[in-house]
N, C-alpha and C positions, 0 to 999 in steps of 0.2 A: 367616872364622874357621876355623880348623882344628880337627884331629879333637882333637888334646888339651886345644883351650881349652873345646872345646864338655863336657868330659868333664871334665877338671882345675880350672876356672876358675869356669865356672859351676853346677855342681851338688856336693854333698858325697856322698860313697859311691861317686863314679866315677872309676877309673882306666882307665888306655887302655896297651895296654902289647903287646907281641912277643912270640911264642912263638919256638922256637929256626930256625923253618923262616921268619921275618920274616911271618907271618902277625901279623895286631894282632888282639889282644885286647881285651876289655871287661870291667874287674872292678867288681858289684855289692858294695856292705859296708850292712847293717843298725844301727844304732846299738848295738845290743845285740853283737853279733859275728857275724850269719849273712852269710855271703857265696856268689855265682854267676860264674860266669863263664861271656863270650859270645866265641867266635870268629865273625870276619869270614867266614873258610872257611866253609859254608851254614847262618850265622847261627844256630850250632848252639848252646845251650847245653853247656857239659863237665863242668861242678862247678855242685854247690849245696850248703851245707855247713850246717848247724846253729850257731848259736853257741858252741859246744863243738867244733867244729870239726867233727863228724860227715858224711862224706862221703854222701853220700844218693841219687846217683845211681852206675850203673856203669859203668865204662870198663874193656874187655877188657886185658890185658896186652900181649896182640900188634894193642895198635889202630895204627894208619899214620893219623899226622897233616900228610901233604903232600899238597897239593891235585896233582890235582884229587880223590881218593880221597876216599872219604866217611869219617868216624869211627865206628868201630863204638863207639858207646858215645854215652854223656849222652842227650840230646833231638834229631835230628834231625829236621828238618822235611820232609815228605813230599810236593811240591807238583812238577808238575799231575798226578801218580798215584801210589795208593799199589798196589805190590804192581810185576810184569813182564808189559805188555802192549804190544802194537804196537813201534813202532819207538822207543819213548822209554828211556830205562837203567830199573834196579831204582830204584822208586819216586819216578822223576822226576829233576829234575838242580838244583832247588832248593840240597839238601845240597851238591852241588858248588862253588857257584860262590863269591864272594868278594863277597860285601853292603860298603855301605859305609854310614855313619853318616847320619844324614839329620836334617840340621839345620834343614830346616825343617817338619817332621810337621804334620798336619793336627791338630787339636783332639779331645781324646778330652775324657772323664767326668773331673771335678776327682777322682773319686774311685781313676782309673788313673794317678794321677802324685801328687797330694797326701801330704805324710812317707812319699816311698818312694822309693827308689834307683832308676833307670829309665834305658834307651837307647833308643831308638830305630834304627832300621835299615831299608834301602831295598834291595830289589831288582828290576832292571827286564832284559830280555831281549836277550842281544847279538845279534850277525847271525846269530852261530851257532845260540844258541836257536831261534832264528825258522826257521832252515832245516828244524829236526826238530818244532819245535811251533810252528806261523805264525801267533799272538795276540800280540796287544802287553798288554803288562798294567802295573801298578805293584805290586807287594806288600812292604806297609809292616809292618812287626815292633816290637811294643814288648815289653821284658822286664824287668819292676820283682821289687823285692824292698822287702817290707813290714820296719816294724819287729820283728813280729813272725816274718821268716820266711819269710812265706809267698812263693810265686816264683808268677808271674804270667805271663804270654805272649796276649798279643792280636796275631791276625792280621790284617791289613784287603788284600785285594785287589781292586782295580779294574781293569775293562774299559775299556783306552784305545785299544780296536779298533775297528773300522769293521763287525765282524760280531760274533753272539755268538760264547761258547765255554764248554767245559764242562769242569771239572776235577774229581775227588781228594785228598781230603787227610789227613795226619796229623800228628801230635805224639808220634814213634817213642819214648817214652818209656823209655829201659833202668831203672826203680829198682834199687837195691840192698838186696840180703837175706841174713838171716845163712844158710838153707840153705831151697832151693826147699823142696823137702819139708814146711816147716816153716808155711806161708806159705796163705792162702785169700784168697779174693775175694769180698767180699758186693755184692750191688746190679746183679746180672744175674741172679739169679733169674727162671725160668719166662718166658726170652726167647730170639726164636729165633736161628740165631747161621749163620752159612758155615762150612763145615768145610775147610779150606784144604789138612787130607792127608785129603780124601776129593772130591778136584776141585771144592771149593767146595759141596758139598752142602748143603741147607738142613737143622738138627735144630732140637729144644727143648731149652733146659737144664730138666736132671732136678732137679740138688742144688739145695743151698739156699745152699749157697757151691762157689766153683770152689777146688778142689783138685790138687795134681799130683802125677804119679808117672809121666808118658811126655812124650813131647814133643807142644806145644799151639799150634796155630796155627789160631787163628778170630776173627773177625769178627761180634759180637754186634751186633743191628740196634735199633735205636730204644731206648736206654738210657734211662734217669733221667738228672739231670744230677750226680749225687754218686755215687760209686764209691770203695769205700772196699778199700784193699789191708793186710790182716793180718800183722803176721812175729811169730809168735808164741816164737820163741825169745829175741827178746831186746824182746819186750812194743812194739814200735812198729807205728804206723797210718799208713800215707799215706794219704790223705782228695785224690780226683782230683776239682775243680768244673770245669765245663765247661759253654758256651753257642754255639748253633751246631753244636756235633759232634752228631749223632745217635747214633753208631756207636761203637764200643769195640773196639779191638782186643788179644787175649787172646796171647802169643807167649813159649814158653819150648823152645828148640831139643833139650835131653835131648842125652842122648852122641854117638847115631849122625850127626845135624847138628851139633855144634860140632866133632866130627874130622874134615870135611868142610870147613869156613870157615878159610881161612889166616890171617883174621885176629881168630879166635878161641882162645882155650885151650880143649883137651878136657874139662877140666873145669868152666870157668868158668859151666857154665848153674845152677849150686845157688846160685852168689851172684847171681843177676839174673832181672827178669822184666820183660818188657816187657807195658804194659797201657796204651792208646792213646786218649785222646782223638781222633776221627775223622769222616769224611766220603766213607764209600767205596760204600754200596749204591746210594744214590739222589746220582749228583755234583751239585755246584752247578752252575747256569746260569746266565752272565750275560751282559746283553743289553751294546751301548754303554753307557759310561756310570755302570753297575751297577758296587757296591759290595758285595761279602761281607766279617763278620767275624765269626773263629771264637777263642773264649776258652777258656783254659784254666788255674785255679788251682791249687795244687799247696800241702798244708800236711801236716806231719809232727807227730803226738803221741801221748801214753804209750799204753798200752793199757794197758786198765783190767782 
């Protein structure tokens, strides 16, 4: 069976289609009209839209969508590290590569696929991989879209190595906002957090919500599982659920970093904030054999 019957034939809400660069695509549709889209390129989500059409995550204007470059923008996936350490790229090389459709997925919860738009996605390690990170693994992706909306992502990675190994992860989530400034975070309250421009320093958060007005780059440790992000100018909530992430990560670059990033606009950090679902103080460990999976819900509504 190929990719489009598996997409076209058998399920309603899925389309499979080409971007200009012949990367394939995956478009989610809700019954209602909210729609996602998944490129093959590192199984990244780029759009998720409201059924009003409401664009809801962001994509830079100077993004580069030819592989093997990562997309500065939507949901990249952060896998076997987040952040630049050792000899592996910036945040792993996961976003990199080109997933392909996996037709035959292991069995999730009736309640991860029942009336909901869903792909599934596989990615496994070429010789290359292995020469810079020497684990074998499987990492399976499913990405639904509820009737209602809501956009989903479960991770499942398994150890199909002969030794352990220990990774990093994230769900680089870019939202989109009407203007930083404008915007709070509730649900990290009085947690301690890595200070990423102060060499990783450990604080406490003081406020009662996170606020901006510089640029922010930290790593909030043992969260709740609900995080909820405010855009008060034009009354919307993203409400972040998550299972398996511990960690939070908190990212909005301010001027003097986005004049810096070629494949950023200098002004672009007022419409965007990245706020992570994550797995980065304490990495997973898995033995052979071993299976992790990290969830991640994502639902948008009025503020009241």
């Amino acid at each position: 069976m190929n990719q489009s019957e598996v997409a076209g034939d058998q399920r309603t809400g899925v389309e499979v289609t080409k971007d200009k660069n012949g990367v394939e695509q995956v478009v989610l549709r809700s019954p209602r009209g909210a729609s996602a889209r998944v490129s093959l390129h590192g199984g990244q989500i780029l759009s998720w839209k409201t059924d009003r059409g409401e664009e809801l995550l962001f994509t830079s204007s100077k993004a580069i969508f030819k592989p093997p470059t990562a997309v500065r923008g939507g949901i990249p996936i952060c896998f076997p590290q987040f952040g630049n350490r050792g000899s592996l790229e910036q945040h792993g090389f996961a976003r990199n590569k080109i997933w392909v459709i996996d037709d035959n997925p292991p069995p999730l919860h009736p309640n991860d696929s029942d009336g909901k738009s869903y792909i599934d996605l596989l990615l496994k390690p070429s010789q290359e991989d292995l020469k810079v990170w020497p684990h074998s693994f499987e990492f399976r992706l499913r990405v639904s879209l509820a009737a209602d909306g809501h956009l989903t992502m479960i991770s499942r990675i398994r150890n199909v190595n002969c030794k352990p190994f220990s990774f990093s992860f994230a769900y680089h989530t870019y939202f989109s906002v009407s203007d930083i400034s404008e915007v709070r975070v509730e649900g990290l309250e009085t947690l301690d957090y890595l200070d990423n421009l102060c060499h990783r320093e450990r604080f406490t958060e003081q406020g009662d919500a996170l606020t901006f007005e510089s640029e922010v780059a930290r790593v909030y440790l043992n969260s709740s599982d609900i995080v909820a992000v405010f855009d008060h100018e034009i009354k919307r909530t993203f409400v972040i659920r998550k299972e398996g992430l511990p960690d939070v990560v908190v990212w909005n670059p301010w001027d003097k970093t986005s004049k810096a990033m070629a494949d950023f606009g200098d002004e672009e950090y007022r419409q965007m904030l990245c706020v992570d679902g994550a797995v980065i103080e304490k990495p997973i460990s898995l033995k052979p054999g071993e299976e992790w999976t990290g969830r991640l819900e994502l639902s948008v509504m009025p503020t009241i």
